[in-house]
C-alpha positions, -999 to 999 in steps of 0.1 A, spaced: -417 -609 404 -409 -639 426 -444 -656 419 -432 -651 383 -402 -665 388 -420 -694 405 -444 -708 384 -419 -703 351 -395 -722 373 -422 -751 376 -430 -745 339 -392 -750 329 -393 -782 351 -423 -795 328 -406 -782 296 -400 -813 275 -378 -791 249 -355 -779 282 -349 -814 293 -345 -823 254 -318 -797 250 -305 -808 281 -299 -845 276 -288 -837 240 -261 -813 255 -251 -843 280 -249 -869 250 -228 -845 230 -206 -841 264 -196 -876 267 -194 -880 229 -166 -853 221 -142 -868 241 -150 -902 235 -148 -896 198 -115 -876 202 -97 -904 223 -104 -928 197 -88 -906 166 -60 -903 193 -51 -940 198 -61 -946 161 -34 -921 148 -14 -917 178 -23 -880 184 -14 -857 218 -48 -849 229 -61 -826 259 -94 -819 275 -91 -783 265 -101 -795 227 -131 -802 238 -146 -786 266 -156 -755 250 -166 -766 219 -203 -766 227 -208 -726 228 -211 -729 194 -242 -744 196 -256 -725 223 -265 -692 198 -288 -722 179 -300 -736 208 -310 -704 224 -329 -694 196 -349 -722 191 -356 -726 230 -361 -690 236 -387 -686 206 -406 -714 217 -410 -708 258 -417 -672 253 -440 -681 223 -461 -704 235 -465 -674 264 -483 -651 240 -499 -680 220 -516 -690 251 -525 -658 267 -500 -661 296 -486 -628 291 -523 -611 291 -533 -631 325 -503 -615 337 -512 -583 330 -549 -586 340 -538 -600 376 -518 -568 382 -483 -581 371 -461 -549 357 -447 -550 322 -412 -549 339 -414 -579 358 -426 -600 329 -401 -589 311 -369 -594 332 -385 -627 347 -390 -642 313 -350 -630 307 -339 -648 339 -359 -678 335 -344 -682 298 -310 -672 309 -315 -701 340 -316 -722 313 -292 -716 295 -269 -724 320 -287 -755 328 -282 -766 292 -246 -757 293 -236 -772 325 -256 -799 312 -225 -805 285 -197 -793 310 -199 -820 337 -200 -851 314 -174 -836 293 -150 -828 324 -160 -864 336 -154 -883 307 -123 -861 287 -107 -858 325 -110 -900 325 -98 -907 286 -81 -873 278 -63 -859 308 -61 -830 330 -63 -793 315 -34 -780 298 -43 -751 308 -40 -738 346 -76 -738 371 -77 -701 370 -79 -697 332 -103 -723 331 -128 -704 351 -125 -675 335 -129 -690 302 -162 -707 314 -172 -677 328 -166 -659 296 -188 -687 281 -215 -682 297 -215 -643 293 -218 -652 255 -242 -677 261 -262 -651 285 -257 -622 257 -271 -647 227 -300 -651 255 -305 -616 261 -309 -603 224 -333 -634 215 -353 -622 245 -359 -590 231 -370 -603 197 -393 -630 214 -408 -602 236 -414 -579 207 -425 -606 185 -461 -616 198 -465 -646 168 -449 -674 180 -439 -688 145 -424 -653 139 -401 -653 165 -391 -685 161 -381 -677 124 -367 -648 134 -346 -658 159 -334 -690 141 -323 -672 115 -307 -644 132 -284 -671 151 -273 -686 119 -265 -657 102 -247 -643 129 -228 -675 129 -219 -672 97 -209 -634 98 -183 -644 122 -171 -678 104 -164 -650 75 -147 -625 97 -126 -648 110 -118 -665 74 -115 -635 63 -89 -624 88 -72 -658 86 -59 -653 51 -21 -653 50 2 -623 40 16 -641 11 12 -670 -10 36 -699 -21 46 -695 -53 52 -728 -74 69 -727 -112 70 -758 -134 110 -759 -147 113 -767 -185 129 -800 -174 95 -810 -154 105 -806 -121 82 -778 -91 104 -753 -76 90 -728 -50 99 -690 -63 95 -660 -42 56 -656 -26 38 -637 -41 11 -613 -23 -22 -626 -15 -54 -606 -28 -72 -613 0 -53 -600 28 -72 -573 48 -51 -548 64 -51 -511 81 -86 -500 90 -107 -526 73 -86 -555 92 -92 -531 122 -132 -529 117 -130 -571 108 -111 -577 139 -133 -556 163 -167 -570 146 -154 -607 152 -148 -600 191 -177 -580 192 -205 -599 182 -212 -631 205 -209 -654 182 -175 -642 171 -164 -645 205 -177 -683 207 -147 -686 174 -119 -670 196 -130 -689 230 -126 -722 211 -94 -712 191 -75 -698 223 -77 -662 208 -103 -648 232 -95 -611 242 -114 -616 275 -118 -583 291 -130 -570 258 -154 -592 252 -170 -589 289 -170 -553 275 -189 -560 245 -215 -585 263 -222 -565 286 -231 -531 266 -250 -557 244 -272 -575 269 -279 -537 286 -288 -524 254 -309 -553 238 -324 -557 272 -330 -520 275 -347 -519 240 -368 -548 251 -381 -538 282 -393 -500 264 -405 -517 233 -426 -545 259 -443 -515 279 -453 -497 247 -466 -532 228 -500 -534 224 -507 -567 240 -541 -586 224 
């Protein structure tokens, strides 16, 4: 698998969507907290780093997708995969080398965001507010979304042999499961109780007692919401940016989804009838 991994490695060098992705994610880096100091000396705000730093995993399911789709797609499109085979390469190792390669860059992509974001928000923003260790495990949670996202697309891109398939497929998959969890977590954002105004005879608004709110979950369907929005990846990307990240559950959940997805992938590859 190493000659895999090196010539993908030389093809990811040459890959002008990588370095696109990149440099996007290093614009968007420097931009955040340049756009965030501003607001803060325009309005007089109390702004941290931490506002902006992790901000870009929401991006990442998108960005996987689209980068995924595309470097594993142009693999069957061209006949790569076949060569492979007919040079003696297993199933297996085109399988998990393709995964690692796509997973390497994710992270290139991310840290590509990371260090111009700690540079510039460090410079204009601050320090952390919070403390070096949480930090780390925070970004390591990041990541282990970011290398989840990566792991299911994988699967579909492996499965997939049309290239425009897969990347439909897995464009839309990332956007609906970003919107799943944007509803989750509205859903499980709505309050108790609602303010109740009356309009006096004399004209004036007077608050009376709340009244209860329709759209309150609770018992087991807030239970199923709440474990769906820190199950799925893209849930987790919600909580890590809103501070609500229940970490060792959610290095639970990515990791029985990455074993699974990959799993399913690599006995779905080795029965695929490759033409």
């Amino acid at each position: 698998m190493s000659r895999l991994l090196s010539a993908g490695l030389i093809r990811l060098k040459k890959s002008k969507l990588f370095w696109l992705f990149c440099g996007l994610m290093f614009a968007l880096g420097l931009f955040f907290p340049a756009s965030l100091y501003l607001q803060a000396q325009k309005y007089n705000l109390a702004t941290t780093i931490d506002q902006t730093f992790f901000s870009h995993v929401m991006y990442m399911g998108v960005i996987s997708a689209v980068f995924v789709s595309l470097f594993i797609g142009t693999e069957y499109s061209d006949g790569a995969i076949r060569n492979k085979l007919m040079i003696g390469h297993s199933r297996i190792s085109i399988y998990f080398s393709n995964l690692i390669l796509c997973m390497t860059a994710t992270l290139f992509i991310s840290v590509s965001y990371m260090i111009p974001n700690a540079a510039a928000g460090i410079l204009l923003l601050g320090s952390f507010a919070l403390d070096p260790k949480t930090v780390i495990i925070l970004v390591f949670c990041l990541l282990c979304i970011s290398f989840t996202i990566t792991a299911l697309f994988t699967m579909a891109a492996m499965l997939i042999h049309n290239k425009a398939s897969i990347a439909v497929a897995t464009i839309l998959a990332a956007f609906l499961l970003l919107f799943a969890a944007s509803y989750l977590a509205a859903s499980l954002s709505q309050p108790k109780e609602l303010p109740n105004y009356m309009l006096t005879a004399d004209g004036e608004v007077k608050q009376g007692e709340p009244v209860p709110n329709r759209r309150y979950l609770s018992g087991t369907k807030r239970q199923a919401y709440q474990f769906l929005l820190e199950f799925l990846p893209q849930g987790q990307s919600l909580l890590l940016t809103s501070g609500e990240l229940p970490v060792k559950n959610a290095l639970v959940y990515d990791g029985i989804i990455a074993v699974f997805a990959t799993g399913l992938g690599v006995l779905g590859f080795r029965k695929k009838d490759i033409k």
